[in-house]
N, C-alpha and C positions, 0 to 999 in steps of 0.2 A: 649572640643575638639578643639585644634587649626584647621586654617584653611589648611593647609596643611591635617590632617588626616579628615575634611570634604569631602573634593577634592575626598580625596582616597573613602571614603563611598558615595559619588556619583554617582562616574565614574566605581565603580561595581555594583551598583542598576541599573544606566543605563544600566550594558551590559547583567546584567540578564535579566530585563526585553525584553532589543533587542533580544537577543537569545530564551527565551522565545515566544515570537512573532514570529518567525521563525520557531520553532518545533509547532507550532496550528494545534492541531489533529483537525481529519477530524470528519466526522462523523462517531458513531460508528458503524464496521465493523460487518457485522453478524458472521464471526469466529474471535474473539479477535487474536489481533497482538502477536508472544512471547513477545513483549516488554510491554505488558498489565498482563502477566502473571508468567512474569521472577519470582523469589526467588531474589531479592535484599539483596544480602551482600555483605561484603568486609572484603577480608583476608589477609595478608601478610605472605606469604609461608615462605619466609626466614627471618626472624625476629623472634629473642628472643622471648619466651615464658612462659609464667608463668599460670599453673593452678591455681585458685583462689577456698580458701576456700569456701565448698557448704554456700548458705545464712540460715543465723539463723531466724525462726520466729519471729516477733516483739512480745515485752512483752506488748505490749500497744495500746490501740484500735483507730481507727481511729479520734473520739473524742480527744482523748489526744493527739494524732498527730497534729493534726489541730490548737489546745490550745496555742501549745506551738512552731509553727513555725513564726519565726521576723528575721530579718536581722540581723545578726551577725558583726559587724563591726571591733572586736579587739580579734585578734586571737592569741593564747598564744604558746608557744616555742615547747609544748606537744606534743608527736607522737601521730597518728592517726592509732590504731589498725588494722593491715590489714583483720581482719576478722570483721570489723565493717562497712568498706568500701567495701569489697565483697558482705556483706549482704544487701549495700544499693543499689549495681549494679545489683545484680540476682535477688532483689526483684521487683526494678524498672524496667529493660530492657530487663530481659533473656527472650529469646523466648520460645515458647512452644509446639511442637508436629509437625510432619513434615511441616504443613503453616503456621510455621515460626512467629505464632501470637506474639502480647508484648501484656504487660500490658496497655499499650495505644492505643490508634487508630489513624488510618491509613488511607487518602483517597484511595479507589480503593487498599488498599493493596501494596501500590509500594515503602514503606518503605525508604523515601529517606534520613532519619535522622543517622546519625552515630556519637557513642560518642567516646570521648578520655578524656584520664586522665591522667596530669601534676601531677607526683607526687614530694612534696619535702621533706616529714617530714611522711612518713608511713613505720611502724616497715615492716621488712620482704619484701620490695619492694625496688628496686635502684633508684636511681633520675632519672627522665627522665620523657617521654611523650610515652601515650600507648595509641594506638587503642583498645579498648573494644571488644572483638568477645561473642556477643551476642548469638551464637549457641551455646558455647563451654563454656561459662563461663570461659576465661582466658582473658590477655592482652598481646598485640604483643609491642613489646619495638618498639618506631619507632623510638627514637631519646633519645642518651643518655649523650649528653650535654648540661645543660638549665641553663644556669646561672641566679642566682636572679636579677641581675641587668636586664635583657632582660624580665625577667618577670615582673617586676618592671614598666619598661618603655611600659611594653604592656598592662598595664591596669591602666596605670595611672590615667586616671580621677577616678579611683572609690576610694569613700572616706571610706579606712580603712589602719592602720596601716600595722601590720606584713602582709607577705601575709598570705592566710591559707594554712595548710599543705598539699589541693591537691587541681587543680581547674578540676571539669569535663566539658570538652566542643561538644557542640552539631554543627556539621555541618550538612549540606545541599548539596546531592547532586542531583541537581534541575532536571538533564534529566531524570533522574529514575518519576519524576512527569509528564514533560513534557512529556516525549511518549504517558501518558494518557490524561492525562487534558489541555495541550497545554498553554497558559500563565495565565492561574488560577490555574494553579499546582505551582507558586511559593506562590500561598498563601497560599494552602494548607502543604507544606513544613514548610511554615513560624507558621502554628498551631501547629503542629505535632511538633518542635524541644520544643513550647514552652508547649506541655503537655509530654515527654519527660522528659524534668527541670525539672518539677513539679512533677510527680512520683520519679525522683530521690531526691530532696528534701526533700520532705516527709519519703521517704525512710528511709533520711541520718537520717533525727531525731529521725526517730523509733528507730534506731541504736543507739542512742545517741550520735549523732554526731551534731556540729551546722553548721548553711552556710549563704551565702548572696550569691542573683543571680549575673549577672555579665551581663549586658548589654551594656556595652563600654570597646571598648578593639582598640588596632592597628589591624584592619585587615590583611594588609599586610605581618607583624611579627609575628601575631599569626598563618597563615597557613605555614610558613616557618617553625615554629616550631614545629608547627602538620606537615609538610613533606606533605602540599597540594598544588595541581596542576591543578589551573583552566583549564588552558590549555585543560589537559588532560582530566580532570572526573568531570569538572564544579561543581567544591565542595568548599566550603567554611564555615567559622565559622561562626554560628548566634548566638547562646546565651552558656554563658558561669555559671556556680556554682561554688564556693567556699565552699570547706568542710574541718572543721575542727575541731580543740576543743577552744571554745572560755577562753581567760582570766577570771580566777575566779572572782565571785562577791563579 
């Protein structure tokens, strides 16, 4: 990472944690605050939609999952089956029963993690970048022009050729933590996106699908293209997945 894009990943750690610092809950209240109890989601009302096929159960036991997950580095020209990547979304992320539970946990339940999914190379899906709705098992199109080259340049450091044909990425939006936990809720945030990954991962390869994590990326370009707005909803990208179908061996 050049120093310009250090700059940039300083000068939003610093503001997280200052704002963080600033929201330090108090002590716990004997009737929890709505903001201890809210339903954390996010929707886009008017934004394109697409129903995703229900997930297929995995053929293969977690043993074998495990086995055969490595970093995928060289991803080949091949579309990625849209019902291979729904099954690795509602396997990993879908919620489940009105509290809203995932597959993962959650400090205090205040769900601050939200995914998206860069698609560039999946049958039956447009190019573009999609919010995940984790209730509903569908994707809200937020943005539907992403040129390779912007994608290119936004993850540059990471060492692999082609890109893959979708990256799912996990932000953070840190006040949903903070109303409870106060500035230990960005660390908790920061677990939570990274078992998150890790269920989707797993997931992707149950699926037969391959991936490599994606831990450096342009900050700044990548919530532009996810269509975030610190400003607004103190949300940002923390770790990002690449899924796809790797070059034969």
């Amino acid at each position: 990472m050049d120093d310009e894009g250090l700059n940039v990943a300083r000068a939003l750690e610093e503001t997280i944690q200052r704002e963080a610092a600033e929201a330090e809950a108090a002590n716990p209240p004997d009737n929890p605050p709505d903001s201890w109890v809210r339903k954390n989601v996010k929707s886009y009302p008017g934004a394109e939609k697409q129903q995703l096929p229900h997930p297929v159960p995995a053929p293969m036991s977690v043993g074998d999952v495990l086995s055969r997950r490595r970093s995928c580095r060289s991803f080949s020209g091949e579309a990625v089956p849209l019902t291979a990547l729904a099954s690795a979304l509602g396997s990993a992320l879908l919620t489940r029963g009105d509290a809203l539970s995932r597959p993962y946990p959650s400090a205090g339940a205040r769900w601050p993690v939200e995914t998206y999914v860069i698609a560039r190379n999946v049958e039956g899906l447009a190019e573009g970048a999609y919010h995940y709705d984790a209730a509903d098992h569908m994707l809200a199109r937020v943005n539907a022009s992403i040129s390779a080259e912007s994608l290119a340049q936004c993850f540059r450091v990471q060492e692999f050729g082609p890109l893959p044909q979708a990256v799912a990425v996990a932000t953070a939006t840190f006040t949903r933590s903070w109303a409870r936990w106060g500035i230990r809720g960005s660390r908790f945030a920061y677990q939570e996106a990274g078992a998150a990954i890790m269920a989707l991962d797993l997931a992707s390869i149950a699926a037969g699908l391959d991936t490599v994590w994606l831990g450096g990326f342009d900050d700044v370009l990548l919530s532009e293209i996810l269509g975030l707005d610190w400003s607004q909803d103190s949300e940002t990208p923390v770790l990002g997945l690449g899924i796809g179908r790797a070059v034969p061996e």
